[in-house]
mmCIF file of the C-alpha atoms, coordinates in Angstrom:
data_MODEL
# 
_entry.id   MODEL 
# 
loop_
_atom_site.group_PDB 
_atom_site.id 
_atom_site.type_symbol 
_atom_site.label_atom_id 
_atom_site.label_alt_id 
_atom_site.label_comp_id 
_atom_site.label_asym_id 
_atom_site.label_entity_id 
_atom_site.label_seq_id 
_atom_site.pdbx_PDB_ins_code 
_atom_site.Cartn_x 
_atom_site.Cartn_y 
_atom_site.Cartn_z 
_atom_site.occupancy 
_atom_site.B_iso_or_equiv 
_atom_site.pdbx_formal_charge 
_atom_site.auth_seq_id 
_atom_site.auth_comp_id 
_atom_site.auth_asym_id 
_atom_site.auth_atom_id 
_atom_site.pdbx_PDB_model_num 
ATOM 1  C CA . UNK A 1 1  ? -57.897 52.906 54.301 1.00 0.00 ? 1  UNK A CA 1 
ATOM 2  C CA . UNK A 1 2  ? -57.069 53.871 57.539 1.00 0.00 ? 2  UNK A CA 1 
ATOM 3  C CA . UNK A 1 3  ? -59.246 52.504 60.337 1.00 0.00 ? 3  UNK A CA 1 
ATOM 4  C CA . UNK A 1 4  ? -60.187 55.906 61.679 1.00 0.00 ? 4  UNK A CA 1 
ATOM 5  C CA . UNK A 1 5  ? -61.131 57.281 58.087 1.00 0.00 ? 5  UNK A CA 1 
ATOM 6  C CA . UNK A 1 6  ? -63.373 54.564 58.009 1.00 0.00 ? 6  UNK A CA 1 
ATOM 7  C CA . UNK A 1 7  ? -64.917 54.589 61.248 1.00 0.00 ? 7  UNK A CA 1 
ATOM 8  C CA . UNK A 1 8  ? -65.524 58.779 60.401 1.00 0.00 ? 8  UNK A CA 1 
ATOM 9  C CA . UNK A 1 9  ? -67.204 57.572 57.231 1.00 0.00 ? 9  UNK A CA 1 
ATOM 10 C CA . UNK A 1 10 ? -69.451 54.546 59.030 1.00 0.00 ? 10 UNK A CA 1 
ATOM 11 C CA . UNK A 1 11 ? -70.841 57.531 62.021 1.00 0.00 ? 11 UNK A CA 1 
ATOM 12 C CA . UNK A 1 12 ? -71.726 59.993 59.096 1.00 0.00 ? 12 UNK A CA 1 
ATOM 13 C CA . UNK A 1 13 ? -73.848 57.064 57.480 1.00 0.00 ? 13 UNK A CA 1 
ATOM 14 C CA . UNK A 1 14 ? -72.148 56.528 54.177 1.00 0.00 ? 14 UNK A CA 1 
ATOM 15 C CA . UNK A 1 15 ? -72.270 52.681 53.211 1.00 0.00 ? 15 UNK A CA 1 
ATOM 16 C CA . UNK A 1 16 ? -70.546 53.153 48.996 1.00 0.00 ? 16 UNK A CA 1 
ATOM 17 C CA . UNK A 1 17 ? -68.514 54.956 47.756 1.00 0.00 ? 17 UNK A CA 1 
ATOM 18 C CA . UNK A 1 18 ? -70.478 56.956 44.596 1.00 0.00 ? 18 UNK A CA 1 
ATOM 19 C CA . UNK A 1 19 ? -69.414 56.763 40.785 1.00 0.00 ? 19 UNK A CA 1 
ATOM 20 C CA . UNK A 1 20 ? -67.653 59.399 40.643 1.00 0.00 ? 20 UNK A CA 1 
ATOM 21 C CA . UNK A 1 21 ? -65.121 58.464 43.824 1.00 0.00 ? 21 UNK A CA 1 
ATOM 22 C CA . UNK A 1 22 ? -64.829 55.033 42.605 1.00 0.00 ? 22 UNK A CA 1 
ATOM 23 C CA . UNK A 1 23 ? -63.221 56.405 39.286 1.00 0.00 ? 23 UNK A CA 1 
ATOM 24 C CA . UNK A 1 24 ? -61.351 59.260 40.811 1.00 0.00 ? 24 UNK A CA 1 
ATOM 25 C CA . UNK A 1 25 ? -59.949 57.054 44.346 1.00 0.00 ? 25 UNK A CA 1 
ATOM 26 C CA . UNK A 1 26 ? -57.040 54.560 42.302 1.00 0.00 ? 26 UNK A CA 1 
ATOM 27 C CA . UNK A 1 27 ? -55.799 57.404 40.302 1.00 0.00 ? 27 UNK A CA 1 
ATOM 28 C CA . UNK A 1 28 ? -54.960 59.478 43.575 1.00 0.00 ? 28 UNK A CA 1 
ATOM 29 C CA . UNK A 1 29 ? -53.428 56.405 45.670 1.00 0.00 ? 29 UNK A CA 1 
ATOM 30 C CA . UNK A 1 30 ? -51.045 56.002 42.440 1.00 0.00 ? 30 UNK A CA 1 
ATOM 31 C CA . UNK A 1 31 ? -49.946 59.344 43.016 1.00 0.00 ? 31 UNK A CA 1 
ATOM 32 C CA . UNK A 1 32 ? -51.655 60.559 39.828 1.00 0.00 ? 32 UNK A CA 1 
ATOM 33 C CA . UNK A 1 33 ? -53.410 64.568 38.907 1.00 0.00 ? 33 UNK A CA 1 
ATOM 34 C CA . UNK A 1 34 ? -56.558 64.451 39.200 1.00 0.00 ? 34 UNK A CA 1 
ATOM 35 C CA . UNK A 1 35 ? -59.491 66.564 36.898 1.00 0.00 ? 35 UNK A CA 1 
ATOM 36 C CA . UNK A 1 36 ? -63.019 65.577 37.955 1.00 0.00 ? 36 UNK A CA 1 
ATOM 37 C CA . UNK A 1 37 ? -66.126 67.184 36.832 1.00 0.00 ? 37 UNK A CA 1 
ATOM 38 C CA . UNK A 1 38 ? -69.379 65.903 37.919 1.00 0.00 ? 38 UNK A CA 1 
ATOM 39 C CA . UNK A 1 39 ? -72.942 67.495 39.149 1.00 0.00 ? 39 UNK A CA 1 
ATOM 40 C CA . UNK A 1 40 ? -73.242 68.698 42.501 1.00 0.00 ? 40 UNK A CA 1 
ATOM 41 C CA . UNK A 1 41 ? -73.396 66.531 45.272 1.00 0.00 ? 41 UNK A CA 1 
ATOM 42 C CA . UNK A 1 42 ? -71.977 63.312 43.646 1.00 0.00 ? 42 UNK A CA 1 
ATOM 43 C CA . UNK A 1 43 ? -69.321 63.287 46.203 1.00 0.00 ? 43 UNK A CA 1 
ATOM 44 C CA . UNK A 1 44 ? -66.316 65.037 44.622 1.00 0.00 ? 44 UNK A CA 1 
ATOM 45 C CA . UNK A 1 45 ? -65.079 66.765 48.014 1.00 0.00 ? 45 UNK A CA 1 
ATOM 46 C CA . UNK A 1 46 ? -65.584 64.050 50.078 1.00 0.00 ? 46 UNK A CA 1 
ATOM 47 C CA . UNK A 1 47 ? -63.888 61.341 47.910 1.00 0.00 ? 47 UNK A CA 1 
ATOM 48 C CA . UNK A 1 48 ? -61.235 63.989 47.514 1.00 0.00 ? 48 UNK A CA 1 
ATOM 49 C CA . UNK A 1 49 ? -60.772 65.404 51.286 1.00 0.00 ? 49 UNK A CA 1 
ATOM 50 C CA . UNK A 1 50 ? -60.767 61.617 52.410 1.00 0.00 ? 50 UNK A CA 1 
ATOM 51 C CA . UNK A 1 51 ? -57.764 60.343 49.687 1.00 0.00 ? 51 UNK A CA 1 
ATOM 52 C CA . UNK A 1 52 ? -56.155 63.259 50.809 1.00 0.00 ? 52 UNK A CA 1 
ATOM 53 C CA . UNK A 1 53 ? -56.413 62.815 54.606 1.00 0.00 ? 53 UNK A CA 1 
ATOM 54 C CA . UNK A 1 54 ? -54.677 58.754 54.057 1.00 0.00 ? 54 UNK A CA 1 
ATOM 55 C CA . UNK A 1 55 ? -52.410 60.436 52.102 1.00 0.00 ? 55 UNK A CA 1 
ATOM 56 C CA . UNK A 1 56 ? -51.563 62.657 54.841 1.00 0.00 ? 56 UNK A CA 1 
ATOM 57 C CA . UNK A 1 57 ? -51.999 59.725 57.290 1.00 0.00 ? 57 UNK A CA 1 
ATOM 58 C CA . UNK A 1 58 ? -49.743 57.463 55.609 1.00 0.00 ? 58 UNK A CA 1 
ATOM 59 C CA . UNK A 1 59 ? -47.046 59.914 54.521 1.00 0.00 ? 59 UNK A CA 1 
ATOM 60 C CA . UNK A 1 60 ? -46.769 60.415 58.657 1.00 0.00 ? 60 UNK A CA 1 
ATOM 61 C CA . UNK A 1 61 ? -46.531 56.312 59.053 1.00 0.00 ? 61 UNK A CA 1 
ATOM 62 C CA . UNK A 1 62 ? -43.819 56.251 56.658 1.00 0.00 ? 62 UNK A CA 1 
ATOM 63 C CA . UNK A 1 63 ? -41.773 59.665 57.718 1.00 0.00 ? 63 UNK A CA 1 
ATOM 64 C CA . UNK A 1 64 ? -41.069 60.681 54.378 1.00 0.00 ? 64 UNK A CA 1 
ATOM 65 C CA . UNK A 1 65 ? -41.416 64.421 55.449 1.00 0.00 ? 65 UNK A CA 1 
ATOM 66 C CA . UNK A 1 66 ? -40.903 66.514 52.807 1.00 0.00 ? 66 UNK A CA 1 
ATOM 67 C CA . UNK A 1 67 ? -43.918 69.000 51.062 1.00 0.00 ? 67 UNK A CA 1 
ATOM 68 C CA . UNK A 1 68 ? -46.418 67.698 49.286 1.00 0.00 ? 68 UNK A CA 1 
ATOM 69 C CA . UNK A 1 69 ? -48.427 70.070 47.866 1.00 0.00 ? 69 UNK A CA 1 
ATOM 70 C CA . UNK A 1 70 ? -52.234 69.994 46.490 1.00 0.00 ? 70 UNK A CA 1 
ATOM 71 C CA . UNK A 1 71 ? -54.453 72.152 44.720 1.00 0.00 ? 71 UNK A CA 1 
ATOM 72 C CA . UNK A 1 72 ? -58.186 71.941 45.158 1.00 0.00 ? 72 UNK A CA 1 
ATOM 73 C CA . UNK A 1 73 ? -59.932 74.384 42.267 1.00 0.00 ? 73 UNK A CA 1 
# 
């Protein structure tokens, strides 16, 4: 992960990743959909907005350009 993703998660105080981002995390860096349902607060938008952001971060390293798109329901 990219070293400024992880210094933004080490200043808000999270030390794991939860359940529910450990299952979700590999099938998003393969490029994979995505359907995750779990109780509130497990960590769903945060395990999301943060694969999302090194996707973003690493689509700029490599200067793909192009769209990619993503839908967040």
């Amino acid at each position: 992960m990219h070293p400024e993703l992880l210094q933004a998660i080490a200043n808000d105080g999270i030390e794991r990743m939860s359940l529910v981002q450990m299952l979700c995390s590999p099938a998003f860096v393969r490029g994979r959909d995505i359907i995750c349902q779990s109780s509130s607060c497990t960590g769903k938008t945060v395990g999301y907005a943060l694969m999302l952001l090194q996707h973003v971060i690493t689509r700029q390293a490599d200067k793909n350009g192009g769209l990619d798109k993503t839908v967040a329901l």
